[in-house]
N, CA and C atoms of all chains as a GROMACS GRO file, in nm:
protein
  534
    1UNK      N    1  -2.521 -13.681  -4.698
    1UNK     CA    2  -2.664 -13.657  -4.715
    1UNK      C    3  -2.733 -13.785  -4.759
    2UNK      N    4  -2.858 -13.797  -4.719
    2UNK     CA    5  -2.926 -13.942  -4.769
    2UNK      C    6  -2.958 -13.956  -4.885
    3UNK      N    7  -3.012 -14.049  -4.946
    3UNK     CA    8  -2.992 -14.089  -5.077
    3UNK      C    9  -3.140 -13.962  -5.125
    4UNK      N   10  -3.274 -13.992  -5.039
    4UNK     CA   11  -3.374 -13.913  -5.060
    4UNK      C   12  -3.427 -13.871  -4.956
    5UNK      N   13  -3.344 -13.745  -4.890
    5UNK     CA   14  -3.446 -13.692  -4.762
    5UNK      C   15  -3.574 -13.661  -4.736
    6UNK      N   16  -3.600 -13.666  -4.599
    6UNK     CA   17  -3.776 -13.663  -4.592
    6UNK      C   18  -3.875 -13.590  -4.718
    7UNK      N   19  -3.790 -13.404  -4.710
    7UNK     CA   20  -3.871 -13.303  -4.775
    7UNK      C   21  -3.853 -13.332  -4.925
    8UNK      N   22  -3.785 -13.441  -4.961
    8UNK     CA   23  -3.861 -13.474  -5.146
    8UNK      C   24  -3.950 -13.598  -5.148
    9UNK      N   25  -4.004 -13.608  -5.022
    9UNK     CA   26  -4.167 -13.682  -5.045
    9UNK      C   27  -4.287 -13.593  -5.030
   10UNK      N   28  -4.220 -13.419  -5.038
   10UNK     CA   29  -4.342 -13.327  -5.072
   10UNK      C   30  -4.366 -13.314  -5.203
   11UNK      N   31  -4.253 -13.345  -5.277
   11UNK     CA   32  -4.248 -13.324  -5.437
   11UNK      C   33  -4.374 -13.396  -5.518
   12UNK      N   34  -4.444 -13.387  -5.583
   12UNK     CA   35  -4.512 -13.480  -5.643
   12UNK      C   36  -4.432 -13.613  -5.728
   13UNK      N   37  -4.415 -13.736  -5.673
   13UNK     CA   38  -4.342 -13.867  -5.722
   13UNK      C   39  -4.416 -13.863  -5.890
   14UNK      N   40  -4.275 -13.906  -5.908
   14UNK     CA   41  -4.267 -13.930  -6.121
   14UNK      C   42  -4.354 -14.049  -6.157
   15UNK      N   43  -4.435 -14.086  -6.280
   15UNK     CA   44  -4.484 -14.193  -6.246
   15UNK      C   45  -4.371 -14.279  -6.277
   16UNK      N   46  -4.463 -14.401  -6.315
   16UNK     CA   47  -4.367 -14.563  -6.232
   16UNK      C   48  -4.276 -14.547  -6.407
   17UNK      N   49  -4.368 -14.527  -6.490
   17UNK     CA   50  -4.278 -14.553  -6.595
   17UNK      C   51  -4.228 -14.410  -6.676
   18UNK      N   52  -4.125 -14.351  -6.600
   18UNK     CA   53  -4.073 -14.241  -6.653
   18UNK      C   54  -3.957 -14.260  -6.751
   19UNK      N   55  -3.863 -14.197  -6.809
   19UNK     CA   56  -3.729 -14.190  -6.881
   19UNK      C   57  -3.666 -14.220  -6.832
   20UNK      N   58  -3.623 -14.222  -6.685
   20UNK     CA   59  -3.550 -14.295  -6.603
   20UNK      C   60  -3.538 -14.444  -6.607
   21UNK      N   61  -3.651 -14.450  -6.574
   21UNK     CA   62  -3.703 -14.638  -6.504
   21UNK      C   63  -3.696 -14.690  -6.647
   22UNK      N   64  -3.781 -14.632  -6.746
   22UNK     CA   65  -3.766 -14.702  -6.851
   22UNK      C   66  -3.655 -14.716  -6.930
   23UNK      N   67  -3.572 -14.646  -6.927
   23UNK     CA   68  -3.434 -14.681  -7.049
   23UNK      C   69  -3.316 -14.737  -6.924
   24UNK      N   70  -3.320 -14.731  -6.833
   24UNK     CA   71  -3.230 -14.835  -6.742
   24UNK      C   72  -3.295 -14.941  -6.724
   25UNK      N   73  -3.441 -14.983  -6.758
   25UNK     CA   74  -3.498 -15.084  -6.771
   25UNK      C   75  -3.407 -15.148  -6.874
   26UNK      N   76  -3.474 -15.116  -7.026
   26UNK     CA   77  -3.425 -15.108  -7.121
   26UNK      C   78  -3.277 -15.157  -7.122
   27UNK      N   79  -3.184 -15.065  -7.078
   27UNK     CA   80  -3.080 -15.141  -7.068
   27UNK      C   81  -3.050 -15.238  -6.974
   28UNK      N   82  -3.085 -15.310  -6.880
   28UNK     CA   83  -3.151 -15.402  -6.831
   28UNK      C   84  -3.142 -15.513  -6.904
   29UNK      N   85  -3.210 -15.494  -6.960
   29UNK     CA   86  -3.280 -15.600  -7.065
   29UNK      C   87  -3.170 -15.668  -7.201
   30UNK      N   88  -3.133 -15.494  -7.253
   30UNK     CA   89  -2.991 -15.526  -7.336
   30UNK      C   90  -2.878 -15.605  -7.270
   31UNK      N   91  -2.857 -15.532  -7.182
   31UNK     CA   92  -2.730 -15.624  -7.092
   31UNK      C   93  -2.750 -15.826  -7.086
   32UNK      N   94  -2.878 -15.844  -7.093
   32UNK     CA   95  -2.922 -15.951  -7.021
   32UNK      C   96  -2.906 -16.004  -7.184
   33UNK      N   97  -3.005 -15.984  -7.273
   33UNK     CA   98  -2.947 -16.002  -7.410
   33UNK      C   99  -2.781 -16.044  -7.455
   34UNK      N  100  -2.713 -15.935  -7.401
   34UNK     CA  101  -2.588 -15.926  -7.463
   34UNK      C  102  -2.525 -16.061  -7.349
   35UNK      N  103  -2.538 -16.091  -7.223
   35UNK     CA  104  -2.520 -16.193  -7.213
   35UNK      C  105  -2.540 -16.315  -7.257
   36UNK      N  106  -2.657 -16.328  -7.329
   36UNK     CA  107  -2.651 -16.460  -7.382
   36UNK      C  108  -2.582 -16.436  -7.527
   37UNK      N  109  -2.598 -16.324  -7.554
   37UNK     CA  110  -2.478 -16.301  -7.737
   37UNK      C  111  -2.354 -16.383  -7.672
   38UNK      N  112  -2.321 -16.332  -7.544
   38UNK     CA  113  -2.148 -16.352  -7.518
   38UNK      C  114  -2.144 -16.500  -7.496
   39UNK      N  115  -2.213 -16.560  -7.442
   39UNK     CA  116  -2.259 -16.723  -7.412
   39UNK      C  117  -2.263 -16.777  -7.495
   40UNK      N  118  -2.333 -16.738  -7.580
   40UNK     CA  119  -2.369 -16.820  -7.732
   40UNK      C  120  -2.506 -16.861  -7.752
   41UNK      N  121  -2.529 -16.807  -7.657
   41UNK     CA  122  -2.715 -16.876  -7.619
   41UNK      C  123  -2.816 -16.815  -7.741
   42UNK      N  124  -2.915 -16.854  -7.744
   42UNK     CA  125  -3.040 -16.809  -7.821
   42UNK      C  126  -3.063 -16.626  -7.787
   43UNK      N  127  -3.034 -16.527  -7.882
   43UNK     CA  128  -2.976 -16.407  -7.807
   43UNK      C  129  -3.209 -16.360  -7.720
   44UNK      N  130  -3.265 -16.413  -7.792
   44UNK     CA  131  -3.413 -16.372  -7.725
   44UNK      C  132  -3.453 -16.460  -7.627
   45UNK      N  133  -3.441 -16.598  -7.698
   45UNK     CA  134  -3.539 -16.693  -7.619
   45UNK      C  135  -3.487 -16.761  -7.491
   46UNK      N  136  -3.323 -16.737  -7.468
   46UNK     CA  137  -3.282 -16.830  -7.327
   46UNK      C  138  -3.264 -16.696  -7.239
   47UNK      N  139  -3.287 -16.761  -7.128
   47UNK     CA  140  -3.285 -16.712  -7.009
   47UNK      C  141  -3.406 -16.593  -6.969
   48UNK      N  142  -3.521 -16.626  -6.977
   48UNK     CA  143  -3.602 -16.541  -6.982
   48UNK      C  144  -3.591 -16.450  -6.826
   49UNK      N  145  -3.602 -16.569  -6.754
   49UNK     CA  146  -3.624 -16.503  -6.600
   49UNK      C  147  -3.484 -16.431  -6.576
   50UNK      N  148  -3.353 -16.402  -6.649
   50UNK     CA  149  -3.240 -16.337  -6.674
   50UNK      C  150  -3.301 -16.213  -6.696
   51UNK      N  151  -3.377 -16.206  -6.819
   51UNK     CA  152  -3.380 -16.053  -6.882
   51UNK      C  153  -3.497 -15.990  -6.755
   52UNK      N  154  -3.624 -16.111  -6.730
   52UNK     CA  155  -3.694 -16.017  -6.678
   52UNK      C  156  -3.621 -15.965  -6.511
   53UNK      N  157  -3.509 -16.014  -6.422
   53UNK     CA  158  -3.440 -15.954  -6.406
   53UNK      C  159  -3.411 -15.884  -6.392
   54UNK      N  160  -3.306 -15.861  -6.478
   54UNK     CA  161  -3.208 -15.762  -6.501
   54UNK      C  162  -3.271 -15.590  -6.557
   55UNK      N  163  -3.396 -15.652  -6.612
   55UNK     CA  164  -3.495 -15.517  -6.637
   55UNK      C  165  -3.570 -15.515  -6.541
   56UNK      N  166  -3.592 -15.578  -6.508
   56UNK     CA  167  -3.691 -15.540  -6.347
   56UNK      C  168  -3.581 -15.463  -6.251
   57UNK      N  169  -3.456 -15.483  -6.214
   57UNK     CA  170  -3.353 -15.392  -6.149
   57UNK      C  171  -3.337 -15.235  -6.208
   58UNK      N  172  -3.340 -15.230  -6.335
   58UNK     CA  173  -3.304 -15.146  -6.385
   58UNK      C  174  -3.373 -15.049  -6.386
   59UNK      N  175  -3.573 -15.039  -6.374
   59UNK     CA  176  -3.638 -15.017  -6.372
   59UNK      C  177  -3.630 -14.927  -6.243
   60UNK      N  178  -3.652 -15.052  -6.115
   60UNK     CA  179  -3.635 -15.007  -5.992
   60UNK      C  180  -3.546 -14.888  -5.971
   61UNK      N  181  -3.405 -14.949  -6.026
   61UNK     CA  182  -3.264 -14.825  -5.966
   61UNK      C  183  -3.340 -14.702  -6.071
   62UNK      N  184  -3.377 -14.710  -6.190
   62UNK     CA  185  -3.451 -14.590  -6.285
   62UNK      C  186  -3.531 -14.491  -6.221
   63UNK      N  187  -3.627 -14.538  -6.110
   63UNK     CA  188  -3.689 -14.521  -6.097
   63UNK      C  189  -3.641 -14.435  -5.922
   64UNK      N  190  -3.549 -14.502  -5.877
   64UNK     CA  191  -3.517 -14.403  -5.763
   64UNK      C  192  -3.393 -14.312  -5.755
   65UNK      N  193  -3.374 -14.320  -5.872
   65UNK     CA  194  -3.255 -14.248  -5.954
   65UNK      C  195  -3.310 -14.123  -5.986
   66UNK      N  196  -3.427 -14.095  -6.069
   66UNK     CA  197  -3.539 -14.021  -6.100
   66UNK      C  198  -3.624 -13.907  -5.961
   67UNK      N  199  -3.623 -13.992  -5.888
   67UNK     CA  200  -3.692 -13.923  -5.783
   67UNK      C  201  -3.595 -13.858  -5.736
   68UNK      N  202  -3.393 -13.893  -5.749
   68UNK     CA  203  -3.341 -13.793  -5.606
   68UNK      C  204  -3.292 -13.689  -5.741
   69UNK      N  205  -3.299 -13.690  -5.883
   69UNK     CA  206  -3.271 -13.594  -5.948
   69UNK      C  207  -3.345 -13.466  -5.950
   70UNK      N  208  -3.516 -13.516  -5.939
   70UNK     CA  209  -3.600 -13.440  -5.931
   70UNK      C  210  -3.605 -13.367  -5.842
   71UNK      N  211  -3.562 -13.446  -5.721
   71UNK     CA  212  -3.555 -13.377  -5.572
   71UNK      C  213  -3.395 -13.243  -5.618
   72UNK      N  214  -3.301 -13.276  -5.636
   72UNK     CA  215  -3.217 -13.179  -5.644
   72UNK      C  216  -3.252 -13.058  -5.758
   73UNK      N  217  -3.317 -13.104  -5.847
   73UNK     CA  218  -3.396 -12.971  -5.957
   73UNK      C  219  -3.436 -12.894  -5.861
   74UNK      N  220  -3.558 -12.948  -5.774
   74UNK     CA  221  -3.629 -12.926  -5.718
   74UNK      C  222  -3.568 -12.812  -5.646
   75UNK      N  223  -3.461 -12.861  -5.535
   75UNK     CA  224  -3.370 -12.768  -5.438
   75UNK      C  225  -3.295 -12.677  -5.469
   76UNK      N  226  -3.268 -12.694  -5.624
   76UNK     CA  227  -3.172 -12.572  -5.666
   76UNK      C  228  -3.267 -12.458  -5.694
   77UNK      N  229  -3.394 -12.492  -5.780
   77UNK     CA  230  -3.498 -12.478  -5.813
   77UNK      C  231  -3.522 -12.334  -5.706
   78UNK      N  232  -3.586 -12.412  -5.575
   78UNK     CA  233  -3.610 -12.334  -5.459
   78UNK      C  234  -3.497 -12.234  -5.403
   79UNK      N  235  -3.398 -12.259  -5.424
   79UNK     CA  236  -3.266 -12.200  -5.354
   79UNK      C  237  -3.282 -12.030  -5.502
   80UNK      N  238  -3.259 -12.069  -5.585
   80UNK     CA  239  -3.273 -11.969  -5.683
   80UNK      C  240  -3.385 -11.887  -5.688
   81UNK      N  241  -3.492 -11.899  -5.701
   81UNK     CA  242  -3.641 -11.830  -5.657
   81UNK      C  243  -3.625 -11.767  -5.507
   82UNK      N  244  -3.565 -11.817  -5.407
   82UNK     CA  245  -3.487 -11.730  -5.217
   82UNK      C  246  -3.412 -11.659  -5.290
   83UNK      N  247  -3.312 -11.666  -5.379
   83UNK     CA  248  -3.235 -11.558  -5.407
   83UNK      C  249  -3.296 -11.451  -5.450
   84UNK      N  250  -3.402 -11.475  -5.574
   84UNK     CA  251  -3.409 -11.413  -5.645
   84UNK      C  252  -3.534 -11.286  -5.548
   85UNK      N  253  -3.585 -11.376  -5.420
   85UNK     CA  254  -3.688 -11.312  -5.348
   85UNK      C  255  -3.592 -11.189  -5.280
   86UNK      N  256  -3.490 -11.219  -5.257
   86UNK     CA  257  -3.419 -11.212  -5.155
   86UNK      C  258  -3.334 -11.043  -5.198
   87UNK      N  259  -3.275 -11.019  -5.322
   87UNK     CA  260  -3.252 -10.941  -5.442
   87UNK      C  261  -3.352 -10.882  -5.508
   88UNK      N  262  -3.436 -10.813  -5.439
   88UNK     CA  263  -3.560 -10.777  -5.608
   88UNK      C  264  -3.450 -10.653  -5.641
   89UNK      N  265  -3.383 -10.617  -5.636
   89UNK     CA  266  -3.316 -10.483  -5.666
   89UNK      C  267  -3.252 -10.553  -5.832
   90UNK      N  268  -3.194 -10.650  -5.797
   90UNK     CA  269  -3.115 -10.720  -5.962
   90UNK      C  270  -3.235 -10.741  -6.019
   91UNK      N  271  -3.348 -10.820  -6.038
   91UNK     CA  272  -3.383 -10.836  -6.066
   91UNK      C  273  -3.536 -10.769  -6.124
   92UNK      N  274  -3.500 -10.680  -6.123
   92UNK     CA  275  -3.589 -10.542  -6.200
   92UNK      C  276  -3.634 -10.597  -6.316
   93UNK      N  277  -3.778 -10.604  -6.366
   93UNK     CA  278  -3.824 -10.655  -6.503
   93UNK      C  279  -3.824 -10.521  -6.576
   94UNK      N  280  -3.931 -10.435  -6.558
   94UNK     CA  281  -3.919 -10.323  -6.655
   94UNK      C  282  -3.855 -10.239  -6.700
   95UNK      N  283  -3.802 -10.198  -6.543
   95UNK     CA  284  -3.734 -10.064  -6.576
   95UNK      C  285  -3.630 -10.085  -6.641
   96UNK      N  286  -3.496 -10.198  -6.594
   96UNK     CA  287  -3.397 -10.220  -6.644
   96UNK      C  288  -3.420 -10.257  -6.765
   97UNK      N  289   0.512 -17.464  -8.532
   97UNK     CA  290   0.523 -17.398  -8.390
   97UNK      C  291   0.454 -17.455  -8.257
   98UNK      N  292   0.346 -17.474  -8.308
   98UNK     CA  293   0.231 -17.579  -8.282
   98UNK      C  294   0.256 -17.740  -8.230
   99UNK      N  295   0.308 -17.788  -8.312
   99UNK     CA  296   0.351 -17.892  -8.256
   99UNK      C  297   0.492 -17.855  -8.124
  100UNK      N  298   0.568 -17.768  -8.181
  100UNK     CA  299   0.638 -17.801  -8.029
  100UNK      C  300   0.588 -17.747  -7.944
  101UNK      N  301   0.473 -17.671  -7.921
  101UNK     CA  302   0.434 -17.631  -7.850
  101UNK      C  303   0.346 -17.702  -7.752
  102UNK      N  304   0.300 -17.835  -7.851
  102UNK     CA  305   0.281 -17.998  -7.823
  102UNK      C  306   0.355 -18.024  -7.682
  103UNK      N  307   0.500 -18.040  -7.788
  103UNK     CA  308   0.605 -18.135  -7.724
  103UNK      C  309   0.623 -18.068  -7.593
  104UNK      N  310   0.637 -17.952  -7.605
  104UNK     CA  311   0.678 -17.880  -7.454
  104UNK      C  312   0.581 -17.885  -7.401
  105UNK      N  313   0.450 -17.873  -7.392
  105UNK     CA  314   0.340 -17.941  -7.313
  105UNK      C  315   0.392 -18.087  -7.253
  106UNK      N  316   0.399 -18.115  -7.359
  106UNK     CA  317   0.414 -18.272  -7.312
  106UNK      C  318   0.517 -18.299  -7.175
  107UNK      N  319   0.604 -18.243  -7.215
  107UNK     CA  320   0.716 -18.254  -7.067
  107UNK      C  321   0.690 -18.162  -6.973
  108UNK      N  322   0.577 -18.136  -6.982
  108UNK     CA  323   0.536 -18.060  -6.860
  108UNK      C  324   0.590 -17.947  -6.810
  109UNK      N  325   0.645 -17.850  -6.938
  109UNK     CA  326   0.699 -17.720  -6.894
  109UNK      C  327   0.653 -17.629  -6.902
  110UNK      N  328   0.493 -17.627  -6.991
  110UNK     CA  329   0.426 -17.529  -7.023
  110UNK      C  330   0.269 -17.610  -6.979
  111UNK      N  331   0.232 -17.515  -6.882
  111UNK     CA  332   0.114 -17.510  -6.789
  111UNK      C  333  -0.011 -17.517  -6.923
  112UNK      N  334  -0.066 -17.638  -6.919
  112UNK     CA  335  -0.216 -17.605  -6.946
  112UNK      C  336  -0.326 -17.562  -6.890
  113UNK      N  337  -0.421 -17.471  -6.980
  113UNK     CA  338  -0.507 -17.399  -6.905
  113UNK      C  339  -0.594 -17.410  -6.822
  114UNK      N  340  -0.650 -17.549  -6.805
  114UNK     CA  341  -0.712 -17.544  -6.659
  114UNK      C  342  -0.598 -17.560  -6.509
  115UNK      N  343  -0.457 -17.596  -6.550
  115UNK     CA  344  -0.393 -17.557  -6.464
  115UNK      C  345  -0.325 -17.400  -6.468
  116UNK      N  346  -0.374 -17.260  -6.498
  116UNK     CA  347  -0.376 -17.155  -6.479
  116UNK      C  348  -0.472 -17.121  -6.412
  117UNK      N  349  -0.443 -17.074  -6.240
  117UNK     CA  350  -0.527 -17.046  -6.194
  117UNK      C  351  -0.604 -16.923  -6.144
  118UNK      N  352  -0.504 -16.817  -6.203
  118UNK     CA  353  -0.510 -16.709  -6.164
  118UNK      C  354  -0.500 -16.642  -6.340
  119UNK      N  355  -0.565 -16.725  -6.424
  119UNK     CA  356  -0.576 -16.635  -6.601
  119UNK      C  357  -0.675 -16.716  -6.648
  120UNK      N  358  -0.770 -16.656  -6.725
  120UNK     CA  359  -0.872 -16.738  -6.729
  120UNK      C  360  -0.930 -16.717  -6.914
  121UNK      N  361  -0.811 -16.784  -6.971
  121UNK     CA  362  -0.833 -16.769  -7.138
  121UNK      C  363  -1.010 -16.774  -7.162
  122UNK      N  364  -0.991 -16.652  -7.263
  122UNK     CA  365  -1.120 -16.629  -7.331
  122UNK      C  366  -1.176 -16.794  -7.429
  123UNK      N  367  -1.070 -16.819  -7.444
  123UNK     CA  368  -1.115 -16.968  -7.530
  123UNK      C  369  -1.111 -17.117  -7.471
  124UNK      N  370  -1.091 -17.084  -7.360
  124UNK     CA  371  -1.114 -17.231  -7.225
  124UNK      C  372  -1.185 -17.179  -7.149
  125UNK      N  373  -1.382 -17.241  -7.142
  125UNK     CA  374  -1.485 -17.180  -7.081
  125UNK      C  375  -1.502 -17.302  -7.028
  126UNK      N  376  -1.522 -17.301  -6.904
  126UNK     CA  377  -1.599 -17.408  -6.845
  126UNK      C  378  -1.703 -17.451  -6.914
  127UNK      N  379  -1.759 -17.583  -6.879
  127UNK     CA  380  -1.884 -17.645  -6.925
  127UNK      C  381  -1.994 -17.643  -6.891
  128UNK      N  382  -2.087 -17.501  -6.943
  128UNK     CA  383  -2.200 -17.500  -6.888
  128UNK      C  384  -2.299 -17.564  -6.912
  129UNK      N  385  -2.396 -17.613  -6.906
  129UNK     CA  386  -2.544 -17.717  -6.918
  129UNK      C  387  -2.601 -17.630  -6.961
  130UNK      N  388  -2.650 -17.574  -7.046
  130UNK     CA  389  -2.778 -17.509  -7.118
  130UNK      C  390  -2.899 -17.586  -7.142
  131UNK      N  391  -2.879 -17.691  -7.105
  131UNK     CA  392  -2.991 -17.776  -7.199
  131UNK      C  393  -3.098 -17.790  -7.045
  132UNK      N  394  -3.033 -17.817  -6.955
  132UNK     CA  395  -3.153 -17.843  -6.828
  132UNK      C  396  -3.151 -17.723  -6.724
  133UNK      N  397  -3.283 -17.682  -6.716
  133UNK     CA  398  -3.290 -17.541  -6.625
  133UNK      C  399  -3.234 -17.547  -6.530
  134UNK      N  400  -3.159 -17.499  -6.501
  134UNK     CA  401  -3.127 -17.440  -6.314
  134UNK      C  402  -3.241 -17.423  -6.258
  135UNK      N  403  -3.331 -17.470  -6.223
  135UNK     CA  404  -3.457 -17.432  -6.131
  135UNK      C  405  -3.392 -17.365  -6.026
  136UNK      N  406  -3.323 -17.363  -5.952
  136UNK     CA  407  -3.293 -17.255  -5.812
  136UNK      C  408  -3.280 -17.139  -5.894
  137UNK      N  409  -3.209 -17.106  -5.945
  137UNK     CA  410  -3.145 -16.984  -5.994
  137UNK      C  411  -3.306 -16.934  -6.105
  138UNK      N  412  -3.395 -17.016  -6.142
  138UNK     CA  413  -3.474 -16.942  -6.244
  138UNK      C  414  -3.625 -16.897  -6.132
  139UNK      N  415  -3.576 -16.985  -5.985
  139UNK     CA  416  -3.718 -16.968  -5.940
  139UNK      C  417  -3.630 -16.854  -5.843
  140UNK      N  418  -3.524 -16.842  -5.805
  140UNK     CA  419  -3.483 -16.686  -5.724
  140UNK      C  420  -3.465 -16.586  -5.850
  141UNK      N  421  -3.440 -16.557  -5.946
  141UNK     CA  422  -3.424 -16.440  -6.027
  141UNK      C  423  -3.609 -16.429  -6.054
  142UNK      N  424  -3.729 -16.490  -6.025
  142UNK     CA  425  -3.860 -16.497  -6.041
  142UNK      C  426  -3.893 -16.423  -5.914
  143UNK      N  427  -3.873 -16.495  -5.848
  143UNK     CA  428  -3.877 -16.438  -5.695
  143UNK      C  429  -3.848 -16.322  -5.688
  144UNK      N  430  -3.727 -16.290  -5.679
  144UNK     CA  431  -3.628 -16.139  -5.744
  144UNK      C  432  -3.720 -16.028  -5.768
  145UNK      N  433  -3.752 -16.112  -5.864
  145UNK     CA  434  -3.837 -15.992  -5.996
  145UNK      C  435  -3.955 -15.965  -5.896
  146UNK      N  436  -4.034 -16.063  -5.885
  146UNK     CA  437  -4.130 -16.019  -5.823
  146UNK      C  438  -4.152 -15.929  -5.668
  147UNK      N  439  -4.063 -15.940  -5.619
  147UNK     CA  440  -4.050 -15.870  -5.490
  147UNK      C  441  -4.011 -15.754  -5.526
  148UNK      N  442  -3.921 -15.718  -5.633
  148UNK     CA  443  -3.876 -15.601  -5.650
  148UNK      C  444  -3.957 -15.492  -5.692
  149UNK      N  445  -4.071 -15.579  -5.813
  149UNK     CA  446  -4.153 -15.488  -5.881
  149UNK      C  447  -4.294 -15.489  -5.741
  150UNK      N  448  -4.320 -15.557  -5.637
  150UNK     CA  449  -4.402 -15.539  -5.523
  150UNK      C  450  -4.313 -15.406  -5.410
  151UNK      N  451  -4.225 -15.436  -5.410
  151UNK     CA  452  -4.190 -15.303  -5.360
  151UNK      C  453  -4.199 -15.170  -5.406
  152UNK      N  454  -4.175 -15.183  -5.599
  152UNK     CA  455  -4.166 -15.070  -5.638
  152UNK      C  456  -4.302 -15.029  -5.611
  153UNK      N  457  -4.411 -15.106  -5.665
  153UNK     CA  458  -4.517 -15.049  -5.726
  153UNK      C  459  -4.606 -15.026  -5.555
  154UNK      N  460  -4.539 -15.058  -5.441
  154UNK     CA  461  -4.580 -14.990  -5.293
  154UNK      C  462  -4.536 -14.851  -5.292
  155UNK      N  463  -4.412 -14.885  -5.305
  155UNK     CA  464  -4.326 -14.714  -5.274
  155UNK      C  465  -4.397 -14.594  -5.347
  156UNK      N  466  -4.415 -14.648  -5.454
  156UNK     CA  467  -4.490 -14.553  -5.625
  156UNK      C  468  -4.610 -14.490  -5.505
  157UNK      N  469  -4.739 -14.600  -5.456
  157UNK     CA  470  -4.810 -14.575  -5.401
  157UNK      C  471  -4.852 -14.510  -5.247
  158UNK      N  472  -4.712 -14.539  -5.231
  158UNK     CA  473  -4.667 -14.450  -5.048
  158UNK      C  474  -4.686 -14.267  -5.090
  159UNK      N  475  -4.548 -14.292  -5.222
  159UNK     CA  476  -4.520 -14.176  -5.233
  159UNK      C  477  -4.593 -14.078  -5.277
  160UNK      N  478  -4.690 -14.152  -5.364
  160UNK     CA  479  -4.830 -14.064  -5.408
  160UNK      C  480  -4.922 -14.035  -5.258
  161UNK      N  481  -4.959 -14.135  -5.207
  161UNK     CA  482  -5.009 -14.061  -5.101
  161UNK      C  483  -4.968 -13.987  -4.970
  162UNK      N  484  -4.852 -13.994  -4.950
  162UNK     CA  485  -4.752 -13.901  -4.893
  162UNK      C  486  -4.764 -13.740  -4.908
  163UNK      N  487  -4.744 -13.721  -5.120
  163UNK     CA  488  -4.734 -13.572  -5.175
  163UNK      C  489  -4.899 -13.602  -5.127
  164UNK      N  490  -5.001 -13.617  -5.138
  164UNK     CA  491  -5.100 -13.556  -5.140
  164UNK      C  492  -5.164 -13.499  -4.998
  165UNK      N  493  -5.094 -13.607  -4.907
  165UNK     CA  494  -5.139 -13.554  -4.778
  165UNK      C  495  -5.032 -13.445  -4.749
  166UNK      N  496  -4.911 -13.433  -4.807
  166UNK     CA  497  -4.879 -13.274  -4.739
  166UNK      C  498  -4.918 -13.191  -4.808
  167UNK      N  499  -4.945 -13.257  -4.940
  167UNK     CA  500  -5.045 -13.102  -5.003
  167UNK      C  501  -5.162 -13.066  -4.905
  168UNK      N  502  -5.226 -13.165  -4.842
  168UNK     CA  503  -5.353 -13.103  -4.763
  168UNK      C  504  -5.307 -12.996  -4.690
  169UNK      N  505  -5.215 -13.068  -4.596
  169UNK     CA  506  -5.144 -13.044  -4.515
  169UNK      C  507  -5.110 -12.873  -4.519
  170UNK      N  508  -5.100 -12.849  -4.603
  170UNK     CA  509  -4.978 -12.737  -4.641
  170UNK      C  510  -5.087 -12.631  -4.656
  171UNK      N  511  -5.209 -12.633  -4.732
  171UNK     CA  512  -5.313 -12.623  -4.735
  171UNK      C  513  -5.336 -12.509  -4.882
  172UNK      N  514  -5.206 -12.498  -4.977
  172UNK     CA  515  -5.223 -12.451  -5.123
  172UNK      C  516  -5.179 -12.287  -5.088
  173UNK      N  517  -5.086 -12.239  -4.973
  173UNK     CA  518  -5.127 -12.140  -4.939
  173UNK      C  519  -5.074 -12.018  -5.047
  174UNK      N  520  -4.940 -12.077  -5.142
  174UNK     CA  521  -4.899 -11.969  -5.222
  174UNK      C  522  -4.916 -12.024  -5.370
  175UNK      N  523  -4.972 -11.944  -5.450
  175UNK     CA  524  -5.034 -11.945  -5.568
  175UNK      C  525  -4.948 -11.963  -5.631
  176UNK      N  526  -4.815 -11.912  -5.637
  176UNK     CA  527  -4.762 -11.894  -5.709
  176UNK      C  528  -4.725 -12.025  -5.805
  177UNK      N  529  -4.648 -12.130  -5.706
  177UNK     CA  530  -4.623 -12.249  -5.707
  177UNK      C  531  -4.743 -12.367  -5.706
  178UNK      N  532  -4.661 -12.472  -5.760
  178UNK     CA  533  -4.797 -12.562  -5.794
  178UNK      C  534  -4.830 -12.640  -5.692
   0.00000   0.00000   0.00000
């Protein structure tokens, strides 16, 4: 199956800076840090265009990581609500 | 211990570490230059960045107008759902 098939560009898209994008940003950024810890380098100030980087990737993959999770919520989501259309007999609110 | 460990260096029976070529001791690091930028490597990880975050922030904007035109599209027909 593809990474994000056509029918989860009906979904409404997450914005740019969700929990996703941002803490794989985030770690991104740590990683890029912890490289210069392991180097010996200045752990903030060297390698700037490193961190922005390595958080700019992280962001990105965050961010389309996010969209095919949503998309599978989404599908189980739908698949369960067909069942549940599909069964009104189980799914009796009052009487049962 | 140390010192013969010298001496047997010395007669060439015990491999020093840049002649190990296939183990790569945590405490024999090559010599990196920190002091003068890599300009290739700082103007492609710039580059990098920037193409990446121009793609994202297209796709962001595809995909928004994508959901909205099949919302037209679709035309709101069951209430139920958003």
């Amino acid at each position: 199956m593809a990474f994000l098939p056509d029918e989860s560009r009906s979904l409404p898209p997450p914005p740019l800076l969700n929990k996703g994008s941002v803490w794989l940003g985030f770690a991104g950024w740590m990683s890029a840090l912890l490289d210069n810890a392991f180097n010996q380098r200045p752990i903030f100030r060297a390698g700037v265009h490193r961190q922005i980087l390595f958080a700019t990737v992280g962001c990105f993959v965050g961010y389309q990581l996010v969209k095919r999770a949503e998309y599978m919520h989404a599908k189980v989501d739908r698949e369960l609500f067909e069942y549940i259309r599909h069964h009104p007999v189980d799914f009796h609110t009052a009487t049962g | 211990m140390a010192a013969g460990l010298r001496a047997v260096r010395r007669w060439g029976l015990v491999a020093t570490a840049p002649g190990l070529a296939f183990t790569r001791s945590a405490f024999v690091v090559k010599k990196v230059n920190n002091v003068q930028p890599n300009w290739l490597g700082v103007g492609l990880a710039f580059g990098t960045s920037a193409a990446l975050w121009a793609l994202l922030i297209k796709q962001h904007n595809e995909d928004v107008m994508e959901y909205e035109r099949r919302k037209q599209e679709r035309g709101h027909k069951c209430t139920g759902c958003s």
